[in-house]
C-alpha positions as a printed Julia matrix, in Angstrom:
312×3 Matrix{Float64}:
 105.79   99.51  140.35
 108.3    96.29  139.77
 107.11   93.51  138.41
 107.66   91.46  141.85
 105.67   93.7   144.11
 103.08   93.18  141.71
 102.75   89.64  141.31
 103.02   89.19  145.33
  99.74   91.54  145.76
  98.16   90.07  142.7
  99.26   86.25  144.13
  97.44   86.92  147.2
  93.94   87.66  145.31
  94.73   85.78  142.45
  92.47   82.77  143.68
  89.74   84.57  144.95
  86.93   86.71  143.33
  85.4    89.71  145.65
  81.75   90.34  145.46
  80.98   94.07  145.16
  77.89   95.62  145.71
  77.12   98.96  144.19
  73.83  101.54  143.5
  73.96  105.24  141.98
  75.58  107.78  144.48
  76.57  105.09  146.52
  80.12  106.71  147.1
  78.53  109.28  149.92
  78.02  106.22  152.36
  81.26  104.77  151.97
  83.61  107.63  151.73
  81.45  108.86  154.76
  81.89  105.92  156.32
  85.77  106.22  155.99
  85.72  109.56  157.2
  83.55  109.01  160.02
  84.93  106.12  161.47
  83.6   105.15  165.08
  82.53  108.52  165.32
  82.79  112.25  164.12
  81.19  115.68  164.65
  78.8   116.45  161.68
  80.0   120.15  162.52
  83.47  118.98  162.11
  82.74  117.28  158.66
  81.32  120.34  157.19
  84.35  122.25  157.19
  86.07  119.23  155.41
  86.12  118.66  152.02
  83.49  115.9   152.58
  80.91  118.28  152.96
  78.93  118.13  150.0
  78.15  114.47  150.82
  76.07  115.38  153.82
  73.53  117.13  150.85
  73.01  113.67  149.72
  69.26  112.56  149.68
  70.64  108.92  151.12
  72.47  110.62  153.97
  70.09  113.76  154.91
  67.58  111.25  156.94
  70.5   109.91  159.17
  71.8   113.24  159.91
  68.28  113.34  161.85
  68.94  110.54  163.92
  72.2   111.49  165.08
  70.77  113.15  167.78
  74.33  113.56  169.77
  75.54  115.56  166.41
  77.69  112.32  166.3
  78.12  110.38  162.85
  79.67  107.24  162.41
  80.07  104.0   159.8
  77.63  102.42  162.33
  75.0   104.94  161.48
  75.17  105.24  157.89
  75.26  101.81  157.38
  71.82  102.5   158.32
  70.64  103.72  155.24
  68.12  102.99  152.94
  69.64  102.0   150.0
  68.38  100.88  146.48
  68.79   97.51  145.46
  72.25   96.97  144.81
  73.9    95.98  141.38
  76.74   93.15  142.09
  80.04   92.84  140.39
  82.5    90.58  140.93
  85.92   92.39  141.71
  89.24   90.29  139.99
  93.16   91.25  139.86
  95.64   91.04  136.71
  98.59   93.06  135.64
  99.43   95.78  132.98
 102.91   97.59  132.19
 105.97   96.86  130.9
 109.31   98.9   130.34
 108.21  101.71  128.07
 105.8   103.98  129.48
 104.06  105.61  126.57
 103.66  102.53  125.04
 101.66  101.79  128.43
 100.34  104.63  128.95
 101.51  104.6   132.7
 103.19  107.9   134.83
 106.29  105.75  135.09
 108.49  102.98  133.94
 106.94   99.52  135.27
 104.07   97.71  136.12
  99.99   98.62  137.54
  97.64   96.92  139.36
  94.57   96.03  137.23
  91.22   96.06  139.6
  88.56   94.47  137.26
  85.05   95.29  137.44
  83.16   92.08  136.4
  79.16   91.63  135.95
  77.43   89.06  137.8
  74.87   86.29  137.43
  72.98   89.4   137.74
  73.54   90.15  133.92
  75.2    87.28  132.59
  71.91   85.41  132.33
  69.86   88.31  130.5
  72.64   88.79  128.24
  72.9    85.42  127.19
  69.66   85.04  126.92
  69.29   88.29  124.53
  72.17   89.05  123.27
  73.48   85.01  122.51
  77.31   85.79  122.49
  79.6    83.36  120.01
  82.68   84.03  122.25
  83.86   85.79  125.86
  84.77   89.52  125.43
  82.39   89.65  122.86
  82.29   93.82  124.22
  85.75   94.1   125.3
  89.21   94.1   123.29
  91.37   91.29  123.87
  94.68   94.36  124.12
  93.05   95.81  126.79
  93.17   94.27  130.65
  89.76   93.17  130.52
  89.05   89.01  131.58
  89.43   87.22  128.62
  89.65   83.48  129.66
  88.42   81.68  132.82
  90.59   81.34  136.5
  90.21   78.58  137.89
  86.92   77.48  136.1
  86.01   81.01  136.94
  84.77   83.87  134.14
  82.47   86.39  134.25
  82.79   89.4   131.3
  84.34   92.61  132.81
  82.32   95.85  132.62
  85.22   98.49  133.28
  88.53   98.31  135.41
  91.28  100.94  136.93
  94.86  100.5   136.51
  96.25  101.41  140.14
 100.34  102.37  140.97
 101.47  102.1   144.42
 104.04  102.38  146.77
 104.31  100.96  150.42
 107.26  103.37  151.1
 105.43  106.12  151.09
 101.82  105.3   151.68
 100.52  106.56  148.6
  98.62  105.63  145.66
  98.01  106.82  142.0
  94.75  105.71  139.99
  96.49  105.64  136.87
  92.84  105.02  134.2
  89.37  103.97  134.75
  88.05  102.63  131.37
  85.0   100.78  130.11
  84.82   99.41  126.64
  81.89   96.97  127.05
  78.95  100.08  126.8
  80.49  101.57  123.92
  81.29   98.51  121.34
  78.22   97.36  122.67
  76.5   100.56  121.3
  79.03  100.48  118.08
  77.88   96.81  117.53
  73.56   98.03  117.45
  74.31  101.13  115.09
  76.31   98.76  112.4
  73.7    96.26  112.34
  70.91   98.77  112.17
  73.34  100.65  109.36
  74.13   97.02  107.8
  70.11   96.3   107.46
  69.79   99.52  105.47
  72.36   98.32  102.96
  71.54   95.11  101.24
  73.99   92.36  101.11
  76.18   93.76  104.15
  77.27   91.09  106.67
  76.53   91.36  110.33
  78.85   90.65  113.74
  80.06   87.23  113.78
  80.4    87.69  117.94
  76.63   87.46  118.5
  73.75   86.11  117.22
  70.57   87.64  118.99
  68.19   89.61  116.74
  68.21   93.08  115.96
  65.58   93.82  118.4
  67.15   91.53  121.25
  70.03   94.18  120.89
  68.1    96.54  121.53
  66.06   95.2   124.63
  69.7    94.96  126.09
  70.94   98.17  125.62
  67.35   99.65  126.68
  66.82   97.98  129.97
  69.67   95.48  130.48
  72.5    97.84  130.19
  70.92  101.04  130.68
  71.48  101.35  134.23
  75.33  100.32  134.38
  75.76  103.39  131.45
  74.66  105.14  134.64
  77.15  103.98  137.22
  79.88  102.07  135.36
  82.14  105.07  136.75
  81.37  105.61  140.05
  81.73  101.84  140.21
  84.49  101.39  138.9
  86.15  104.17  141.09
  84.56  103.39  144.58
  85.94   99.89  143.76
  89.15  101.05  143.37
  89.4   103.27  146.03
  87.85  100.38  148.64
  90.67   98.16  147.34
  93.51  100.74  147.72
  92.34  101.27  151.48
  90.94   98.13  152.37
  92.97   95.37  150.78
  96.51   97.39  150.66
  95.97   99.74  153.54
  96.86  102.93  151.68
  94.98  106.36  152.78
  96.39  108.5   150.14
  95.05  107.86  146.85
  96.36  110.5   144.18
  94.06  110.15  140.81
  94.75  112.2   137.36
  94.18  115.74  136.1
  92.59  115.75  132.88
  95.27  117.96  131.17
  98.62  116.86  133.26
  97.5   112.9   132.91
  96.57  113.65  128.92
 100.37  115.09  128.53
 101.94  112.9   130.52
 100.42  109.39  129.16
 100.09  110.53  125.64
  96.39  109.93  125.58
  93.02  111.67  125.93
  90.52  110.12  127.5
  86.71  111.51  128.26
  87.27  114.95  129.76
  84.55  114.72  132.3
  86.42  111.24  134.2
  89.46  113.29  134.64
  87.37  116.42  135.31
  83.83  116.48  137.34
  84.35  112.74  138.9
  86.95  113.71  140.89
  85.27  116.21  142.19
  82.2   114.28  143.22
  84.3   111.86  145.0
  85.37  115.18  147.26
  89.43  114.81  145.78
  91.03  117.97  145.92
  93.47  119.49  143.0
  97.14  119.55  144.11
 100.06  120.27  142.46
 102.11  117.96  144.35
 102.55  114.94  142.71
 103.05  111.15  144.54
 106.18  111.19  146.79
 106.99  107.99  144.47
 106.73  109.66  141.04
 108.9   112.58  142.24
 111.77  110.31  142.6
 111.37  108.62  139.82
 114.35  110.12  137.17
 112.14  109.42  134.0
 108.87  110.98  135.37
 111.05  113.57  136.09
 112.11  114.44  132.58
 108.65  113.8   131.65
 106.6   116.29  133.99
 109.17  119.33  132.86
 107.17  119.13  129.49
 103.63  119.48  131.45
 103.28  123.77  131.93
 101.24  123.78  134.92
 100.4   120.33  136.33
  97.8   119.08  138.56
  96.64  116.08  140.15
  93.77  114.85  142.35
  94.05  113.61  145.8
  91.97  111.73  148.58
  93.0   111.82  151.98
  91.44  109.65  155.13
């Protein structure tokens, strides 16, 4: 997008932080809820590709209340849920004029929806872990939070880079991305190596013991390795429909969005996440990409390409 649609969106967040909740397979009950609205037919949701959430083990026990056949946002907001894990949900910017360089479907500027921890693990981190900086998991070239708004910083878990348009209604998920599990992970294995071989220096970024490390990544962490993903994209998609009103969120094909961006991410975020969120495969691309000239010349060098897309 242009640089000016993207600082008035990010302008009107830009002083506030969002608290989101999330627990595993928490994505059923809110893309349910969107689908369901005030009130829908369970028949008429099984032959929709929403289907597969009404398997769920969180939504089987309210299909038995629905006594009318009738289910609505109302009634799964009924469920039983797990105790929640709660980010805090910030905006910033990525892009620029050269789009491999950015790794963006087009020329321009995304939305960057950051996933931040909360109190939640900020204290036990700390505590263990005893950080000598921020972003002590993160790189600072990436669009992670790096410094503090408005005397505000918490460390950011994962984030999606989001393209819009309000022409036509649609939106494009452009990356979902989490550094913080893996250099965490990276960081463990070279002390651990480092230990083995006498006279080799350890991280400068933290100063908890060996076996403090490993208390994090064992019980701290261990459960965000689980969901940082579905997090991250339940997030994103709340925010697209929510916050800019957009009910058409396109996401990327593994292969097409590997060709087209010059990169290749993990296989199964482009691959079997999609499909749990119920997107189907398309090869129809955003209304906005099509008349973009660049993307153009780009996609004639992709054989067969895809894309995902969520409909409400």
């Amino acid at each position: 997008m242009d640089k000016k649609t993207l600082d008035e969106v990010v302008e009107c967040l830009e002083q506030e932080k969002t608290r989101f909740d999330y627990f595993k397979d928490g994505y059923a009950i809110r893309l349910l809820s969107y689908v369901a609205g005030k009130g829908k037919k369970i028949a008429d949701i099984k032959q929709t590709p929403y289907a597969r959430l009404l398997d769920k083990p969180l939504v089987k026990p309210l299909l038995a209340q629905a006594g009318d056949g009738i289910l609505s946002a109302d009634l799964l907001a009924l469920a039983y849920l797990e105790t929640p894990y709660t980010f805090l949900l910030t905006l910033a910017s990525w892009g620029g004029d050269n789009r491999r360089w950015q790794q963006t479907s087009r020329n321009g500027y995304n939305l960057v929806l950051q996933l931040n921890f909360s109190n939640q693990h900020a204290v036990l981190y700390q505590h263990l872990v005893k950080p000598t900086r921020n972003v002590a998991f993160n790189y600072y070239s990436h669009p992670s939070m790096h410094t503090a708004k408005n005397g505000f910083f918490r460390e950011t878990l994962a984030w999606a880079r989001i393209d819009f348009d309000f022409a036509t209604n649609e939106a494009l998920i452009e990356e979902i991305q989490c550094d913080w599990i893996k250099r965490a992970q990276d960081t463990l294995d070279h002390i651990l190596w480092s230990e083995e071989k006498a006279g080799r220096i350890r991280p400068t970024n933290i100063k908890g013991s060996t076996e403090a490390l490993q208390t994090y990544m064992k019980t701290v962490l261990k459960p965000y390795i689980q969901l940082w993903d579905e997090a991250v994209l339940m997030a994103a998609i709340t925010y697209i429909r929510e916050e800019l009103g957009i009910k058409t969120i396109f996401y990327h094909d593994y292969m097409t969005g590997s060709q087209l961006k010059n990169c290749e991410p993990p296989r199964s975020l482009y691959t079997t996440l999609p499909r749990r969120f119920c997107f189907q495969l398309t090869e129809d691309a955003p209304q906005f990409l099509q008349q973009d000239k660049p993307f153009q010349k780009a996609i004639r060098k992709v054989k067969t390409p895809h894309w995902f897309v969520l409909s409400f």
